[in-house]
N, C-alpha and C positions, 0 to 999 in steps of 0.2 A: 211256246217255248217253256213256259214257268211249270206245264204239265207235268213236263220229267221232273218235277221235284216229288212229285206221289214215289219215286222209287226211293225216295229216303223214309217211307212212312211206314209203322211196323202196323197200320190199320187205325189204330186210335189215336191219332198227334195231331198238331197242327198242318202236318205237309200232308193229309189226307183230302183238307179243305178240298186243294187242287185235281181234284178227281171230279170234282162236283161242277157242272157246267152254267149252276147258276151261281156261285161265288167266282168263278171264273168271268163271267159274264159284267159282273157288279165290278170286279178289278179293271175291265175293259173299261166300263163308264168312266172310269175315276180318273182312270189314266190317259184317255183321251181330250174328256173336261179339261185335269192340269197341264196338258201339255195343250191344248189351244189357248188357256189363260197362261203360260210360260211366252206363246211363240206369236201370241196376238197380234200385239202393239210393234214388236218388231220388224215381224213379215208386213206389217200395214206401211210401216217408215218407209222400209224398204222397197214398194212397190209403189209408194207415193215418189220415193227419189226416184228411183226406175224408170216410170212410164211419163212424169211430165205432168200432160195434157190427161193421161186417166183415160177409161174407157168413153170411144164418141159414145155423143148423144144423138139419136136420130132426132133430121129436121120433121118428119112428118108424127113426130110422136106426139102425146099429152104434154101442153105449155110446161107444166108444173115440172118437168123432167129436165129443163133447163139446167135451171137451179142444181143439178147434180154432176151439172160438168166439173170434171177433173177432181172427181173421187176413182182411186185404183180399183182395179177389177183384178181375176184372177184368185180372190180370196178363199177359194175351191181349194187351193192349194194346204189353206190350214185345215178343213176337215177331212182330207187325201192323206195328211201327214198322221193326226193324229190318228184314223182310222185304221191304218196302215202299222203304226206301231202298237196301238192299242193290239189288234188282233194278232199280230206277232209273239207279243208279247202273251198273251193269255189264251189263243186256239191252242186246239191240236195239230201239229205241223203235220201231223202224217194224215190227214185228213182231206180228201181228194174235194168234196163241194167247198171248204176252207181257199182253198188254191182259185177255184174255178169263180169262186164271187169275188175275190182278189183280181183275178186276171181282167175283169172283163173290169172291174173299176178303175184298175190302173190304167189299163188298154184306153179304155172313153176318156178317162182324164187326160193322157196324152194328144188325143186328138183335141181334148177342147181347150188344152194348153195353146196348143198350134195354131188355133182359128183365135184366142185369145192375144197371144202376140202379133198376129197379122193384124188383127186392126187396131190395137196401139200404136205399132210401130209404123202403120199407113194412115192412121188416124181416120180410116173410114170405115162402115158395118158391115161392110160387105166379109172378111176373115177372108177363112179357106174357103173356094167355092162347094156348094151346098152338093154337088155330084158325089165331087172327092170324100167327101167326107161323111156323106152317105154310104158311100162304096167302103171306104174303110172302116166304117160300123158293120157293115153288113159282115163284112169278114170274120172278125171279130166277136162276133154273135154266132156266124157258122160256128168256127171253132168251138164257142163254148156250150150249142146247142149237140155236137159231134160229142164234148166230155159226157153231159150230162147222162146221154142217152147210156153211156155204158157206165158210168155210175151208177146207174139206177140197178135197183134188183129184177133180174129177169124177166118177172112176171111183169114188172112196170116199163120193161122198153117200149118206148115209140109209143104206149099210151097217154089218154088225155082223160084226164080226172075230172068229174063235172062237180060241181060243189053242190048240197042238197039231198044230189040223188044217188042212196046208198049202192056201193061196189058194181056204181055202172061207171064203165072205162069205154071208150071209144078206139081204137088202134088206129093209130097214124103212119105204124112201122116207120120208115126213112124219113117219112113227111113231118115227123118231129121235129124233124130238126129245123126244117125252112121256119115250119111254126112256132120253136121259141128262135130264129133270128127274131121273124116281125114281132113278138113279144120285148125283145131284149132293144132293138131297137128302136120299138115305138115306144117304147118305154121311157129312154133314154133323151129322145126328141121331144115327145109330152112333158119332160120338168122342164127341159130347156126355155120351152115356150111359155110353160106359167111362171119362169123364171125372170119377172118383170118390174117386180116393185118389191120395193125394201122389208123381206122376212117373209115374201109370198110364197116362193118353193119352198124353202128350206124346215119350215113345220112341218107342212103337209107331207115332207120326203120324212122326216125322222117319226112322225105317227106312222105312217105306212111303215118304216122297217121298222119299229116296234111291232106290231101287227105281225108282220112275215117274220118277224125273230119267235116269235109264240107261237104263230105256227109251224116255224121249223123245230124248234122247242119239243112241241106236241109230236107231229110225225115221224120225228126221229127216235122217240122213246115206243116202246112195245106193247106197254103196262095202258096208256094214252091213248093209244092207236086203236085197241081192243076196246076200252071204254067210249072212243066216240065215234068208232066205226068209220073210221079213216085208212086211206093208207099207209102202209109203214114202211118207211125211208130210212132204212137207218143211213145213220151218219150223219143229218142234217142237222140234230142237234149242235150240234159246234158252232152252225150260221147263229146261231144265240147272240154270239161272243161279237160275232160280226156286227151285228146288230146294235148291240149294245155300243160298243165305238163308234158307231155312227151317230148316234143319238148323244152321244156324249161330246165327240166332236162339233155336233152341229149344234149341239146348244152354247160352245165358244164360240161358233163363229154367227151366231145371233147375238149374243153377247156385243159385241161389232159391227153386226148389219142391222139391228134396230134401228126404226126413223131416230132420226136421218143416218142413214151408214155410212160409216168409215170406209166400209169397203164391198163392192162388189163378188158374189158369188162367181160370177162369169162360166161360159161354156166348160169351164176346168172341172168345176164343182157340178155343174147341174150336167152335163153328159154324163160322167161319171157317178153320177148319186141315182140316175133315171136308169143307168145299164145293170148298176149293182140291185137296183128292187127285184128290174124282170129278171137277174140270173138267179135272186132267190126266189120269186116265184118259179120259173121252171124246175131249178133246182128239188123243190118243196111239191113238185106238180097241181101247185095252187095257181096257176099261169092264168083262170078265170077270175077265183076271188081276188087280184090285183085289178082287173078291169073294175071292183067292187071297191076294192080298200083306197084305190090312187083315182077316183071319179071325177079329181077336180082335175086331176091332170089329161083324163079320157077328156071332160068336156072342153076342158083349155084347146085341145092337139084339133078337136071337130069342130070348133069354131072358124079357125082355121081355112078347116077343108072346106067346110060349108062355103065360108065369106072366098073364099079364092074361085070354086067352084061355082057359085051362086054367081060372081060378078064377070066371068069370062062368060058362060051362057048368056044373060041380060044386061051386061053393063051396070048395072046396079048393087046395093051394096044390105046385107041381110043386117049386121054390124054396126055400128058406128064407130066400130075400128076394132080389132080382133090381132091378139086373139081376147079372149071375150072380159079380161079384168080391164084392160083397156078399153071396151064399150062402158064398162061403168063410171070410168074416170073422164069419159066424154059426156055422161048424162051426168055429172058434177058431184058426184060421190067421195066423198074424201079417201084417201089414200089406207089411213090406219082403218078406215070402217067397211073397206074392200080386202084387207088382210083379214082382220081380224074374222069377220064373217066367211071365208074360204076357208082358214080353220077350223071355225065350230063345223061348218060342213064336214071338212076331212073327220075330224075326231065322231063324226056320225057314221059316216063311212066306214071307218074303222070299225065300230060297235058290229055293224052289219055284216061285216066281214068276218071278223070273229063269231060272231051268231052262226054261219055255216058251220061249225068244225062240230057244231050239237045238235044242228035241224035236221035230221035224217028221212 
């Protein structure tokens, strides 16, 4: 929105700033920061007087998760708000990948609003059943796998960019599209599930869209693209801006969720925060190095399958509960030294991933 203020600028003024999409970018931080320290403490009252009893606690979980009964959930909602204004406020509205990482956050936020009041208001884990709302991701991924494809400059439709190996492209044609759903929505279901302990997801999501903000950053410039022998997206430069409100958001709502939290992230936040990375990765056609930059969330999601998978074949169990932060908090791990170690990971991860955009 503040973009069109460049039409007031004769080239050398201060409303020139707004042209430039890394002061843009730093305006998003700031304003999504104060506005989650504005709307904190109030949305916390508020969803403590709301919900009662607070999000269940499973009986089969780690003892130590007791103790967390009837703190609020849905706290998804304060880094949805400020993200959402934040980039309102400082994107380019006419900006077609701007809209499409918008839709597909708000889209997931929705659903995980709705699995979110389901089991407060029933006060059991179960929410919306896992079909439903599988199905209605998958759509919703169609959809924005359907934009991307014709966003993309001609020569990139229905291509798959490998990270490493210079201006090799694989064609998918149509098949694109099924392949950022499964991106957009394993993505989205991967934070969900490392979304388990107080400040686990919510790092590792704001390093990762750090990460894919720089790399959209890079690909969407021409000057970039040529220097690191990439491809070049225009337009994705703007997902900058996205990026940046994310990161700014989310470190209010850390602020908040630090042991012991105030308030729960819930399906609101981590659907929504896991749909918005893979629509910037496909977005960015970096849909690989996300399996690279979000590693904690690939091994959180295959824990999972393994331990489900592994225990229907033999009855036995690979885990000692999964997904896999919760096998450390059963071999007696303390809580902050199973976070805190998942982030020195991600922020390694990240390095790695950004190392592709110069290893040719």
């Amino acid at each position: 929105m503040l973009y069109w203020l460049t039409a007031l600028s004769d080239g050398g003024d201060f409303f020139n700033l707004f042209r430039y999409i890394t002061f843009r970018a730093g305006g998003a931080f700031l304003t999504a920061l104060v506005f989650s320290f504005l709307f904190g403490r109030p949305l916390i009252n508020l969803l403590r007087k709301r919900q009662g009893k607070g999000q269940p606690i499973r009986d089969d979980g780690p003892e130590s998760h007791f103790s967390k009964a009837g703190t609020p959930t849905m706290g998804g909602a304060l880094i949805l708000g400020a993200l959402i204004v934040s980039t309102l406020f400082w994107a380019r509205l006419d900006n077609g990948f701007v809209w499409l990482v918008l839709f597909v956050t708000v889209a997931f936020g929705a659903v995980g609003f709705a699995d979110d009041y389901a089991k407060v208001s029933k006060q059991n884990t179960k929410g919306v059943p896992g079909r439903l709302r599988l199905g209605i991701g998958f759509v919703i991924a169609a959809v924005a796998g359907f934009a991307a494809y014709y966003l993309h400059p001609e020569a990139l439709q229905g291509q798959l960019a490998l990270p490493v190996f210079k201006d090799t492209l694989i064609n998918l044609g149509f098949l694109f599209i099924p392949f950022a759903l499964i991106v957009i929505v394993g993505s989205a279901n991967a934070v969900n599930l490392t979304d388990g302990l107080d400040g686990l997801a919510i790092m590792p999501v704001m390093i990762a869209a750090g990460t894919l903000g720089i790399i959209a950053y890079a690909v969407g410039r021409v000057d970039f693209t040529e220097y690191l022998d990439v491809h070049y997206v225009p337009g994705t430069g703007e997902i900058l801006i996205f990026s940046a409100g994310l990161i700014g958001g989310g470190l209010g709502f850390l602020w908040y969720n630090a042991p012991p939290a105030a308030v729960f992230m819930g399906d609101t936040g981590s659907l929504a925060l896991g749909g918005a990375l893979g629509a910037i990765a496909v977005a960015t056609k970096h849909e690989i190095v996300l399996a690279i930059v979000g590693g904690v969330f690939v091994v959180e999601a295959l824990s999972v399958i393994i331990q489900v998978a592994y225990f229907k074949a033999t009855g036995k169990r690979i885990f000692l509960m999964a997904p896999i932060h919760h096998h450390y908090e059963k071999k007696g791990w303390a809580e902050p030294q199973i976070v805190i170690r998942f982030w020195i990971i991600s922020l390694i991860l990240a390095m790695i991933g950004l190392a592709t955009l110069k290893v040719r």
